[in-house]
N, C-alpha and C positions, 0 to 999 in steps of 0.2 A: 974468598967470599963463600964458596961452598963448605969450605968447614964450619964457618959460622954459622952458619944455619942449620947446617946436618946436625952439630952442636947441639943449637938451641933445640929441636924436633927431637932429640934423647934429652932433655934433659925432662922437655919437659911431658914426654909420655913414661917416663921412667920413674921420676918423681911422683907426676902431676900434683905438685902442689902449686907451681905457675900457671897453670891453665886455671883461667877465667872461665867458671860455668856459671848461669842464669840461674834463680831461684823458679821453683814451680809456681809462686805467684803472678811472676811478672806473664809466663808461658799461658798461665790461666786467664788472666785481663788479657791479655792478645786475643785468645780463643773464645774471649765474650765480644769482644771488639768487632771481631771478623762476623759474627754473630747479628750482632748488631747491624753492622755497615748491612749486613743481607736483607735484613727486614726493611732496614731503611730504601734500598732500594725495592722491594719489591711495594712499598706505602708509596712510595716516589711514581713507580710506573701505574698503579692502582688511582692515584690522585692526578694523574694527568690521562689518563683512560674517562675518568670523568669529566673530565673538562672538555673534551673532546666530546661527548654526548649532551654535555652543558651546552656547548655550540651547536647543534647540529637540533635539539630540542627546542630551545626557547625562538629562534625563526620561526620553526612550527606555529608556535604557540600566539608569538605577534602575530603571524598570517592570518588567523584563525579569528583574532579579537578583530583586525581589522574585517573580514569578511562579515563576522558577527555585525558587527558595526554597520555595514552598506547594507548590507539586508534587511537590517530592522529599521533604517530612514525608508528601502520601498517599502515593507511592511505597511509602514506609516503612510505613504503615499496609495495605498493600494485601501487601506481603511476609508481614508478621505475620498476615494474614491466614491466606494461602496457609499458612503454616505449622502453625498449626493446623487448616487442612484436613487435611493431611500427619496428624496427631498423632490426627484425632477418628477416631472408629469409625463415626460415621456422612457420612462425605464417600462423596462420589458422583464419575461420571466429569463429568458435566455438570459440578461446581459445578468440578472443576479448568480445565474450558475454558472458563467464565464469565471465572475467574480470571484465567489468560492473557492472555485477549482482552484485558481491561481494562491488564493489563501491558504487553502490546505498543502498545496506544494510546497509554498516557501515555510509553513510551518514543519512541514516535516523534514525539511532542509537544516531550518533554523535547529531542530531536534537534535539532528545527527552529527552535527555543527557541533552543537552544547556539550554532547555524548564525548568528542573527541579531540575539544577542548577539557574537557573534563578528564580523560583521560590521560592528555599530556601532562597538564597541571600536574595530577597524581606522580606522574613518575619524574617529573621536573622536581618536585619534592623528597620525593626520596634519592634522586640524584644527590642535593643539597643537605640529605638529612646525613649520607653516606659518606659523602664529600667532609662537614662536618666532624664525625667520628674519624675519620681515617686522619684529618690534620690535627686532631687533639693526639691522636695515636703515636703520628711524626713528632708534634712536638715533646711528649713525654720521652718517643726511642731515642731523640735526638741528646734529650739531655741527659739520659743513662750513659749513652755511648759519647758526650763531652767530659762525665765524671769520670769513663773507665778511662778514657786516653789520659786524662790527667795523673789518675791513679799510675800510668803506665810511665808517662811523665816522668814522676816525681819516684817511681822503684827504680827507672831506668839513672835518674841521676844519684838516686843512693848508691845504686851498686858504680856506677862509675867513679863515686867516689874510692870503692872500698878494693876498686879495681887493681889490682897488683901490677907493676910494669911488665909489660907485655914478655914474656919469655923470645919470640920470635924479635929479634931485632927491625924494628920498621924502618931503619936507614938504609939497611940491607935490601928488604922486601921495596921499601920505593925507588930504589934504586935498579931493581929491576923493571917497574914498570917506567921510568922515565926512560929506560933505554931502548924500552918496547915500542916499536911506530904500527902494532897492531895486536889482537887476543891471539893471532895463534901466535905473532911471536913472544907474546905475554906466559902464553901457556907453556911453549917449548922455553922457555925460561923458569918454568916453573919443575917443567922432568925433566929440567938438566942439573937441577941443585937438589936432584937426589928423593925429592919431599915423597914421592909414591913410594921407593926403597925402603927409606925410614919408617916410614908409617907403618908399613907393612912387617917389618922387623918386627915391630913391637907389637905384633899378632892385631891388630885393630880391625874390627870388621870390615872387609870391603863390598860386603852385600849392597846391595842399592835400592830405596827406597824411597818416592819423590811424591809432596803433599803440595797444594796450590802454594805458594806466597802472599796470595793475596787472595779476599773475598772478588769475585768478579766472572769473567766470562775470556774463553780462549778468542784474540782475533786476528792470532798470525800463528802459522802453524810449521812446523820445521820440513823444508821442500818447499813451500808457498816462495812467489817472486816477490821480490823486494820491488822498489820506482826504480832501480836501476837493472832490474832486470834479471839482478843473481841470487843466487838463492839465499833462504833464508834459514840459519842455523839454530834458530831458536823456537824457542813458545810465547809468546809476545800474549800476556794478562790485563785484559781493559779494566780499570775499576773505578773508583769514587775519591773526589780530592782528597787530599790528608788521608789517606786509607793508611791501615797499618801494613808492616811488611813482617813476616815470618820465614824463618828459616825452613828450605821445604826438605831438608836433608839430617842429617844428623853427622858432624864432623866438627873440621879445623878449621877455621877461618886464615888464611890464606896471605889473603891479601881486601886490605876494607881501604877506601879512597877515592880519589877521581882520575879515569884513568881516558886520556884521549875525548875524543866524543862520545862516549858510552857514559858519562855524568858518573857521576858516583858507582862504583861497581865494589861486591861481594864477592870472593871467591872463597869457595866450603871445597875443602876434599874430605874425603871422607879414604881415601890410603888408595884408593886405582881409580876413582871417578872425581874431577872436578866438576861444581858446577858452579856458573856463573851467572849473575844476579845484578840488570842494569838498568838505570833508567830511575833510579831512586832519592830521592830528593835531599833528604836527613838521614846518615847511617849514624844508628847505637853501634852494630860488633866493630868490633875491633883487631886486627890483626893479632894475631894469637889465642881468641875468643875459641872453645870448646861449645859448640852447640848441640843443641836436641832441637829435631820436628816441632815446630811452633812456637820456638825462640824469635826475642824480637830483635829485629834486623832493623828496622828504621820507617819511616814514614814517607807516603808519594808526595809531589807536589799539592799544592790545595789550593791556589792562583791560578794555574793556568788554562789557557782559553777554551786548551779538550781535552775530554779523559786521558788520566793518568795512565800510561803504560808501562808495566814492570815487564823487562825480557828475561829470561829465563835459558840458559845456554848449556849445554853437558858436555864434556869430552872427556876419551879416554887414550894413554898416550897420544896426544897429540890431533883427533880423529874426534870429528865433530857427531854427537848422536843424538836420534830424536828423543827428546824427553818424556816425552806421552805413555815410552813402552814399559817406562819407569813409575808412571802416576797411579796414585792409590785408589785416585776419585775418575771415575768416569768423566772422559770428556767429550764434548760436544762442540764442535766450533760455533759461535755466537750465538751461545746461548747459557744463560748463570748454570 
């Protein structure tokens, strides 16, 4: 089994005319996609930031009409009054400036009332006018970023067509993860069949360089405790249903499948660093797949109950490492 594979890994950096590479377009619509998916969340938390002051405003503003409202029935009680002062024979000069006073009070009550109703109004308005523009905004982002995924769609299943069989035998490669009861002994399965050696033979860059996967925000960080208590080996990416998935590496596709409880899982080397890609709903690459930084790899769930999370896993022989110190983009744990 080792020579078959050692095999296929010269044949096909030696040739490469086996190796499956992605067109710059499909690379491009991903990078408009993730694009996209950003804005659209940032319209998403912008349109519920106002609904939120939607709530919190129009109480105001009922309080106020009803207030209006009780004040102007005494207003009215407090005139009929005065009127009958006016009408009786025993009114006095005091009980007319009682009167007054108490009139000028509630009018100037009534005043700052109106002022601050009037004020709410105004921004209750433009709450509505903003609210407004921001969902014409969603609805237009949304259906760019429904055309680009289709576009993404429909290149991803051209080139599957035109996809050549796989140089790397996948009976071989699933054969190793079926025998596998865990990632590292997936991995030391992976540096026992030579693949770093090979790679490396064939002078292949082993520099390392690590770009998000996904549009989203970091919310598990490698050291962070798992519910079980033990640590945690990866970068764990919150993001948006149906989010698109990009290759955050530039390598060999490994191994593409479902492997154990880690759903669907990618694995890219790149000739001394694996990295590992899980949690993923729909995978495009394909075992034997030649990838570039921003290649599409496949799509999160778009069903499920809570964000979607893609983990993100490194290793070098065998030795689990933080991916962060590898990352191009500043990260910030929970936060886009």
């Amino acid at each position: 089994m080792k020579f078959l594979v050692l095999a296929s890994f010269l044949l096909l950096f030696q040739t490469g005319n086996g190796a499956f590479v992605q067109s710059g377009d499909i690379r491009a619509f991903c990078k408009k996609a993730q694009n996209l998916e950003a804005n659209l969340s940032k319209v998403r938390t912008a349109l519920q930031d106002i609904s939120k002051k939607e709530k919190m405003s129009l109480p105001s503003v009922i309080n106020v009409y009803e207030i209006l409202s009780r004040y102007c029935t005494v207003l009215a009680s407090i005139q009929r009054f005065s009127n009958m002062l006016i009408i009786s024979k025993y009114q006095s000069k005091n009980d007319f400036i009682r009167c007054s006073i108490v009139i000028k009070s509630f009018a100037d009550y009534f005043k700052t009332i109106s002022l601050k109703l009037g004020k709410e109004n105004t921004e209750l308005v433009k709450l509505q006018r903003e609210k407004s523009n921001l969902s014409k905004n969603y609805t237009q982002t949304s259906a760019e970023y429904e055309n680009i995924c289709k576009k993404i769609e429909d290149e991803s299943k051209r080139l599957a067509e035109n996809r050549e069989e796989n140089v790397i035998q996948n009976d071989v490669v699933y054969h190793i993860a079926t025998k596998s009861e865990s990632i590292e002994e997936l991995d030391a399965e992976l540096e026992a069949e030579n693949v770093v050696g090979v790679l490396k033979n064939n002078k292949v860059s082993t520099s390392l360089s690590l770009a998000y996967p996904v549009n989203g925000k970091i919310v598990a960080e490698f050291g962070d405790r798992g519910d079980d208590d033990s640590m945690i080996c990866y970068l764990g990416f919150e993001t948006n249903h149906g989010a698109i998935v990009t290759s955050p590496a530039k390598g060999l596709v490994v191994f593409s499948g479902n492997f154990l409880n880690y759903q669907n899982m990618v694995i890219i080397s790149n000739g001394e660093y694996r990295i590992f890609l899980y949690g993923i709903k729909k995978i495009f690459a394909a075992t034997g797949d030649v990838v570039e930084i921003g290649d599409y790899i496949g799509k999160m769930d778009d069903e499920s109950k809570d964000q979607p999370v893609v983990k993100m896993e490194l290793r070098k022989s065998g030795e689990p490492l933080d991916p962060r110190h590898w990352l191009v983009q500043t990260i910030e744990k929970g936060k886009k």
